[in-house]
C-alpha positions in Angstrom: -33.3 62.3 -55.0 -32.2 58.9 -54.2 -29.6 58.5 -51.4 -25.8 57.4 -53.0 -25.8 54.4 -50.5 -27.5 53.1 -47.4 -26.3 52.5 -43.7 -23.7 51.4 -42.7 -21.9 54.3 -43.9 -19.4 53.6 -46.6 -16.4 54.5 -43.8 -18.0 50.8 -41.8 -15.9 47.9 -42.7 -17.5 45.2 -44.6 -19.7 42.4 -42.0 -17.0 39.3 -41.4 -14.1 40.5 -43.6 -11.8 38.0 -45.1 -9.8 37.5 -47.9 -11.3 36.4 -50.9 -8.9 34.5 -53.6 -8.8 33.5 -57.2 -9.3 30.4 -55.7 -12.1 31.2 -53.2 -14.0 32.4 -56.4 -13.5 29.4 -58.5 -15.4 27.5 -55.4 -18.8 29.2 -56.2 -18.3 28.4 -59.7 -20.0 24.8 -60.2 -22.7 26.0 -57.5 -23.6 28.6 -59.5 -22.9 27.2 -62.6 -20.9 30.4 -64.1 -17.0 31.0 -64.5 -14.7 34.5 -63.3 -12.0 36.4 -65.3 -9.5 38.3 -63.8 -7.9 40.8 -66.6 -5.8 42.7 -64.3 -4.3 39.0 -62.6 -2.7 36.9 -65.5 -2.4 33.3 -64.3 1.4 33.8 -64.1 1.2 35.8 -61.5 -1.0 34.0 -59.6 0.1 30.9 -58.3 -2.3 28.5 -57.1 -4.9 30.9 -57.5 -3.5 33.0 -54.5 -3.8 36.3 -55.5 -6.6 38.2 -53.1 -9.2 39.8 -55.6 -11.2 41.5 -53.1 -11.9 41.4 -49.1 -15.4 41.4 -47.2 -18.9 39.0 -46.9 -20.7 37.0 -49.2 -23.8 36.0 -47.6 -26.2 33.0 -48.7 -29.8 31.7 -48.0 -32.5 29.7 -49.8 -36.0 31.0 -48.3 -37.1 28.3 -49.9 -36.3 25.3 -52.8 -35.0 26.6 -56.5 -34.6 30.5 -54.7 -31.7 31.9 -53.7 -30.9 35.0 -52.0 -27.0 36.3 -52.0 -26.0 39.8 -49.9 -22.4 40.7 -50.7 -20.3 43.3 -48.7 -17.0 43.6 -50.4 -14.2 45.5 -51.1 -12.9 45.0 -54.8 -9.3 45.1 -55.5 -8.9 43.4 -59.1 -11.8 43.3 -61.7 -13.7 40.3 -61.8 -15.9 38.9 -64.4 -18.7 36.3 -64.1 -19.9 34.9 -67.2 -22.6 32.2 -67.4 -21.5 28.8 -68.5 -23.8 26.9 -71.1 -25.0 24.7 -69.0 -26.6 27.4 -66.3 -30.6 26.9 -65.9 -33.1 29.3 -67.0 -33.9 31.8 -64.5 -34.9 35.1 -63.2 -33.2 37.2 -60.8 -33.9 40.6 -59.0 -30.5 42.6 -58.7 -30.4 45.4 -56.3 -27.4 47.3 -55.9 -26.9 49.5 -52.8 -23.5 50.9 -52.8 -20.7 50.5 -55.7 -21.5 49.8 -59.2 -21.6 47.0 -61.8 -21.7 46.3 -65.5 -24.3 43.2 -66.5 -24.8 42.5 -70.1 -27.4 40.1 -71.4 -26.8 39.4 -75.4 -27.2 42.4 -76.9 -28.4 44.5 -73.8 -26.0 46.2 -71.4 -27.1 47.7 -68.1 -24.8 49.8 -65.6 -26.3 49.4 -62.1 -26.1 52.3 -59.7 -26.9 52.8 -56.4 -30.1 52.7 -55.1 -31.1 50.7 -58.6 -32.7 47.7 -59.2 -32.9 45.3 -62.3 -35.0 42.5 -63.8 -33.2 39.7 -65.4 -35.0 36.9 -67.1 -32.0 34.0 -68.7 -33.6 31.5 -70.9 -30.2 29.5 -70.8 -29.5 30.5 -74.3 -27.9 33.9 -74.2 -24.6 35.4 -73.2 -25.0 36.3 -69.5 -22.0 38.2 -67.8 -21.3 41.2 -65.2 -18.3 43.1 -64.5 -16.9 44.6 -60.9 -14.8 47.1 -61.6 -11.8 47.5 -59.3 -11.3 50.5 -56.5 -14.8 50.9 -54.7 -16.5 48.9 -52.6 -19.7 46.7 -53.5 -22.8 46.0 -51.6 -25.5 44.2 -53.7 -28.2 41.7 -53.4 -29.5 39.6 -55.5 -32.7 36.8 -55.5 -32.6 34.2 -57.8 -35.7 31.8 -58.6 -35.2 29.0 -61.0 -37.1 28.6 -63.6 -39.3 25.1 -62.5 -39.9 27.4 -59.1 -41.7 30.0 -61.7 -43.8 26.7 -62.9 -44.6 25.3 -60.0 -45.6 28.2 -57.5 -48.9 29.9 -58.3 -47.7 32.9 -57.4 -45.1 33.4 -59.6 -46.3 32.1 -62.7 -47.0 35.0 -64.4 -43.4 35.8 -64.1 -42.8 32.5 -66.5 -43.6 34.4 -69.8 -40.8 36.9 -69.2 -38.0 34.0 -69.9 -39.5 34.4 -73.9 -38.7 38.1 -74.0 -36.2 39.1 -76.6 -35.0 41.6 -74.3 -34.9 40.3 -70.8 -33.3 43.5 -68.9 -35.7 45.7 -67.0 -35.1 48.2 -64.9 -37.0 48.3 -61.2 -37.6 51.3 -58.7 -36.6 50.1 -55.5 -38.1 51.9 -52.6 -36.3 53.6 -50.4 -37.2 51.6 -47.7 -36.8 47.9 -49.3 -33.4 49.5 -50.1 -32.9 50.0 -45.7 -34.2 46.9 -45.4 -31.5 44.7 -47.6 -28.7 47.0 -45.9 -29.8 45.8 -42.6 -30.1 42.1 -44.1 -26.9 42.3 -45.7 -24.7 43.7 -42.2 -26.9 41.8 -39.8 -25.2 38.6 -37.9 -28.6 37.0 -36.9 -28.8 33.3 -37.6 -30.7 30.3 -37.2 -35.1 30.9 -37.8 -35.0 34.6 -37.5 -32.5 34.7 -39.7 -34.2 32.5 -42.4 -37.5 34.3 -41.8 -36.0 37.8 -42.5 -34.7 36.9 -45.9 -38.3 34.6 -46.7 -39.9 38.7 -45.8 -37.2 40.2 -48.1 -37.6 37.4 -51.1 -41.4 37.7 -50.9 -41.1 42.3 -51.5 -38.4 41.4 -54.1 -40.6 39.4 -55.7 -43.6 41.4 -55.2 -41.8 44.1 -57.0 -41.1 42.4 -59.9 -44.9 41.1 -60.6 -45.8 44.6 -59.9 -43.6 46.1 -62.9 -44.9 43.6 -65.0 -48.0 43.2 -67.1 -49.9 39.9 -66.5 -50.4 39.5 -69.9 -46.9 40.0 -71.8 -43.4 40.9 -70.6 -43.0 44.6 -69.6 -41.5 46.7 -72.6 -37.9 47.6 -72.2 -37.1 50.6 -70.4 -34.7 53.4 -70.9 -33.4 53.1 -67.6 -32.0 49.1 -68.3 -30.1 50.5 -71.8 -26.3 52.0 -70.9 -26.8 55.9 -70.3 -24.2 56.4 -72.4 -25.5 58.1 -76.0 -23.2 55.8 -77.9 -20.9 53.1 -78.2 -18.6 55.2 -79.3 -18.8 57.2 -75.9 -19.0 54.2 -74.3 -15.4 53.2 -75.8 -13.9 56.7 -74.3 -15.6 56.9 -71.1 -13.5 53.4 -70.8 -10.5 54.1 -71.8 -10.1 57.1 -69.1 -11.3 55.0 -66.3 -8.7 52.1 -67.4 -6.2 55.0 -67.0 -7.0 55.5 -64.1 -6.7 52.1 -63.0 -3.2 51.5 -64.5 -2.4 55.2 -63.4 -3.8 56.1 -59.9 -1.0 57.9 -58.3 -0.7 60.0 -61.1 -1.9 64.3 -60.7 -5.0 63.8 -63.0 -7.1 66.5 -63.8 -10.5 67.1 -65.3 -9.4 68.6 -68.2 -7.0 66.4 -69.1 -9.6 63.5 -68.6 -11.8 65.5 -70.9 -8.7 65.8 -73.3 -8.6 61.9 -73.9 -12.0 61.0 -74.0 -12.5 64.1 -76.4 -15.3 65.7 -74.7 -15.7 68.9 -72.5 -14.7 68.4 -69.0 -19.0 69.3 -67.6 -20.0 66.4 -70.5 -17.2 64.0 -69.1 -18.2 64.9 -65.6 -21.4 64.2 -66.1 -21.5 61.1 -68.5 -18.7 59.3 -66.2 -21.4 59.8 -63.2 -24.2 58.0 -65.2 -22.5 54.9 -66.2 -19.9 54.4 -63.4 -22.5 55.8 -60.4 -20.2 57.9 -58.6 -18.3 60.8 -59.7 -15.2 60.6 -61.6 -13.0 62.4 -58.7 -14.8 59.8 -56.0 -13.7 56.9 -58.5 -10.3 58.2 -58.4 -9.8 58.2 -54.5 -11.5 54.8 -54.3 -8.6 53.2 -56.9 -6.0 55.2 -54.9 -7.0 53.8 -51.4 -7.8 50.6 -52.5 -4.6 50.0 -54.3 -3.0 51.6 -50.8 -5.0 48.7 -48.8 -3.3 46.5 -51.1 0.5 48.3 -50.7 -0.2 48.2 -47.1 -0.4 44.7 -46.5 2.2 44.1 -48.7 4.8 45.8 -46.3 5.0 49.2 -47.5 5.7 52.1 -45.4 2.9 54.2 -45.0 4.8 57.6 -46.5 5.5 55.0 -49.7 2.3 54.1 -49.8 0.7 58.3 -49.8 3.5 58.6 -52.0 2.6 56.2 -54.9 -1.2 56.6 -55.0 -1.1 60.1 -55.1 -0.9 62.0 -51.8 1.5 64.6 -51.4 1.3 64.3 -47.5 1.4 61.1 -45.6 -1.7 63.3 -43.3 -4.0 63.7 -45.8 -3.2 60.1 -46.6 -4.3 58.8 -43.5 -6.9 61.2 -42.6 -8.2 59.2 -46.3 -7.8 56.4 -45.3 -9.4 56.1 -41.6 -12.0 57.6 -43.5 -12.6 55.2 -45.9 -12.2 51.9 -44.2 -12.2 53.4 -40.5 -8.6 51.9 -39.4 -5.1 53.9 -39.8 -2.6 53.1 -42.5 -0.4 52.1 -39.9 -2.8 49.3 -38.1 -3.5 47.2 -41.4 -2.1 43.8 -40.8 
């Protein structure tokens, strides 16, 4: 059974934490050739592009030319979309997800990644290309990027070239355990310089590796079960989202399973379970993450810390806190 995350331990604060804007977003756009939504932050509301979205690290290295490897440590406060723009180059990319969850959809394919997962993407440039970071939890993924001339021009990747004409370019990939270590240790370590750029050229190089060793030299690898949504039907799909966006707009708010069950009109063991396989974490551990991430937010607005338990569902300002140091290992009362 595959462990839910991977040290540091989800109660560590994200490596270099700062305050990541609508604006800060929009600066990766034209690098990356992709654009963000915010549904939760209409532009009225956000001045400027002002409005924090979510708080931690994004890390970035190029082992070498036309690859790209990008750790990011963050804590998510508003969904965010990234959608690739027309003009974004073919590629393929390795995603690895190590704590959190995330919704990628590639034309007609939808994948939810989960924790200790891995996926194969191969982008010819033509399709509709987009993920989605659902507020309330905290995100640690990495992902490798190699352009598609890098697939032409290096020997040793150009069996990898013939996956950019699959109709279906989602696959799913078993990450080892310990490639999984590995990336955690990447993604919280502060060493710079050579080291540095050889650790991540050793972590490219097993990504890779991976990837030419789920395929078949010969044709693109069939599409796995794994890669489609878990859920049974769109139709599922439609209810299982409907309950999580009320408990997003609704956090504080005495929820029970039953009640859940009620509105997505299943039985609370077939919500329970269903929820788990698409979001990657229960539905109760969802819950708490939207309650104290919205109270991270309340907090460094100015609110009291009894206000804060108050509106995000705690009945006593103790269990609150105990929460809370839990979760990001500070005290309501020392967020700045």
């Amino acid at each position: 059974m595959k462990p839910t995350s991977y040290s540091p331990p989800q109660s560590a604060a994200p490596l270099a934490a700062r305050r990541l804007t609508v604006a800060d977003f929009t600066t990766y756009e034209h690098r990356y050739h992709l654009t963000h939504r915010f549904p939760s932050l209409p532009k009225r509301h956000c001045p400027q592009g002002g409005c924090m979205v979510a708080e931690g690290h994004i890390g970035e290295c190029q082992p070498w030319r036309d690859l790209q490897l990008v750790g990011s440590d963050l804590n998510v406060y508003h969904t965010y979309e990234t959608h690739a723009r027309e003009d974004a180059p073919g590629h393929v990319s390795i995603i690895v997800m190590l704590e959190g969850c995330a919704e990628l959809r590639l034309g007609d394919r939808h994948c939810s990644l989960t924790p200790g997962n891995g996926v194969l993407l191969a982008y010819a440039g033509a399709q509709q290309l987009s993920a989605r970071h659902i507020a309330g939890q905290r995100v640690r993924a990495v992902n490798l990027t190699v352009l598609e001339q890098a697939l032409e021009q290096d020997q040793r990747l150009v069996s990898l070239s013939p996956l950019l004409q699959a109709k279906d370019g989602l696959w799913s990939l078993t990450i080892p355990n310990g490639l999984c270590q590995s990336l955690a240790e990447w993604l919280a370590s502060q060493t710079q310089g050579a080291a540095a750029l050889l650790q991540a050229e050793g972590l490219a190089l097993q990504l890779l590796s991976l990837a030419l060793a789920t395929q078949d030299t010969t044709r693109p690898p069939p599409p796995s079960r794994h890669a489609e949504s878990p859920i049974a039907s769109p139709r599922h799909h439609r209810l299982l989202e409907r309950v999580r966006h009320y408990l997003d707009a609704q956090p504080g708010d005495a929820h029970t399973l039953r009640s859940l069950a009620e509105m997505a009109c299943m039985s609370p063991s077939s919500l329970r379970e269903k929820f788990r396989q698409t979001y990657g974490q229960p539905i109760f551990d969802y819950l708490r993450e939207r309650r104290l991430a919205l109270a991270y937010q309340l907090l460094r607005e100015g609110e009291s810390v009894q206000q804060v338990a108050t509106q995000v569902g705690y009945r006593h300002a103790t269990n609150f806190a105990t929460a809370f140091r839990q979760r990001y290992g500070v005290a309501p009362r020392d967020v700045e």
